[in-house]
FIMARZA-501043 format. One line per field, with one value per residue (C-alpha): x, y, z; residue in three letters; residue number from 1. Coordinates in steps of 0.25 Angstrom, whole numbers, always signed. Example, Ala and Ser with C-alpha at 12.3 -4.5 7.8 and 13.67 -1.06 7.14 Angstrom:
<rs>
xx	[+49,+55]
yy	[-18,-4]
zz	[+31,+29]
rest	[ALA,SER]
nr	[1,2]
</rs>
This chain:
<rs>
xx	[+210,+202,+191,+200,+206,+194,+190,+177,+169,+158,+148,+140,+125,+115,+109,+125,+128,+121,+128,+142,+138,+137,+149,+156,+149,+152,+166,+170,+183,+184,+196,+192,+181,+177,+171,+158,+153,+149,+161,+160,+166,+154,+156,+170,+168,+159,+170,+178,+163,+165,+179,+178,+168,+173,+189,+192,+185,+194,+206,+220,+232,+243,+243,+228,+218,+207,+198,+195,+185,+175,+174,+163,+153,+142,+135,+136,+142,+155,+157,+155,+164,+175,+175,+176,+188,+194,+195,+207,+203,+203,+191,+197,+199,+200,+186,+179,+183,+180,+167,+169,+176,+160]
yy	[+151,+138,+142,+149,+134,+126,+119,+118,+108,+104,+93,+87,+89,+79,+89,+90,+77,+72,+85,+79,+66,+70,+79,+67,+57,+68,+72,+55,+58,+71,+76,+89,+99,+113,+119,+131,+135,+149,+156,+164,+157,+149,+141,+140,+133,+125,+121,+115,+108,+101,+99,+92,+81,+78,+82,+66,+61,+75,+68,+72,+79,+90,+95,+96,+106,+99,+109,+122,+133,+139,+154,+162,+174,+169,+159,+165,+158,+166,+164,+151,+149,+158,+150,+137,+142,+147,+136,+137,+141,+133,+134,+144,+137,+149,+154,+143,+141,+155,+150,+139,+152,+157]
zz	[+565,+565,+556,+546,+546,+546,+533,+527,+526,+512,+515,+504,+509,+503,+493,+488,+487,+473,+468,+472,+467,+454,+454,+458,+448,+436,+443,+439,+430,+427,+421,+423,+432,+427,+438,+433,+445,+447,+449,+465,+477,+478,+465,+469,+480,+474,+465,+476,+481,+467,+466,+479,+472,+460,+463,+465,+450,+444,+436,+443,+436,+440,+426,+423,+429,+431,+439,+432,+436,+426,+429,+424,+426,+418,+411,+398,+387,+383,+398,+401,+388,+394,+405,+399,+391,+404,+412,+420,+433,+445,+457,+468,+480,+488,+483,+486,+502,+502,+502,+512,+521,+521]
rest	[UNK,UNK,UNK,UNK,UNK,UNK,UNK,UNK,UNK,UNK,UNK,UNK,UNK,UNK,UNK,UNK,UNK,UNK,UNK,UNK,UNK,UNK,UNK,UNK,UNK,UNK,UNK,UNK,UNK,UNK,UNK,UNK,UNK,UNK,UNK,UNK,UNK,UNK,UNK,UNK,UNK,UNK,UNK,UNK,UNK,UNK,UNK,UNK,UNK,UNK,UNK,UNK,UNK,UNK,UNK,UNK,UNK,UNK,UNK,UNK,UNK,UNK,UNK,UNK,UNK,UNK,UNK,UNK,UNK,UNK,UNK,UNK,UNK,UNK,UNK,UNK,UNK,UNK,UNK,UNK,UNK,UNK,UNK,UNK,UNK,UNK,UNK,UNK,UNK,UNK,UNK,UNK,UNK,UNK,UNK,UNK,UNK,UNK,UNK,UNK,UNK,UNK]
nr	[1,2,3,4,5,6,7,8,9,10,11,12,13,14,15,16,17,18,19,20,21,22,23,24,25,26,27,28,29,30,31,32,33,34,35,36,37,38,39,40,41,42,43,44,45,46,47,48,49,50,51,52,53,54,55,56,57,58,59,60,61,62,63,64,65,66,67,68,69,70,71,72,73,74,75,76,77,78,79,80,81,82,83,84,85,86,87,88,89,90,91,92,93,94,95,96,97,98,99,100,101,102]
</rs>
């Protein structure tokens, strides 16, 4: 029962770091995060990865989403358009500690 319980851990190597620098430099005051990242339960759990870094510069509210999810299934313009008109989605927690599970 103890491994089913045990948390999973994400360290920031040294080759990661200037990438979360940046996130967090580009993250400063944002109202808002759209989050295009291919769209399996790796790029989900690479949402999380990101959300951890910039989460704390997102601007707070109750009555605002301020995370959305782009979902797509190709970098084809109508479909990149469909998914920009489409942003309601949230990343899926569940999905992406899938991920952590393996």
């Amino acid at each position: 029962m103890i491994l089913f319980d045990a948390p999973t851990i994400r360290n920031c190597d040294g080759r990661a770091r200037p990438v979360a620098k940046h996130l967090q430099m580009c993250s400063n005051n944002i109202d808002f995060i759209v989050l295009w990242l291919d769209c399996v339960k790796e790029g989900e759990n690479i949402c999380f990865e990101v959300l951890d870094i910039c989460k704390k510069n997102i601007m707070k509210s109750k009555k605002v989403q301020r995370v959305y999810r782009a979902k797509f299934s190709s970098i084809a313009n109508k479909d990149i358009v469909t998914a920009f008109e489409g942003l309601k989605y949230e990343p899926n927690y569940n999905e992406a500690i899938s991920v952590d599970a393996r």
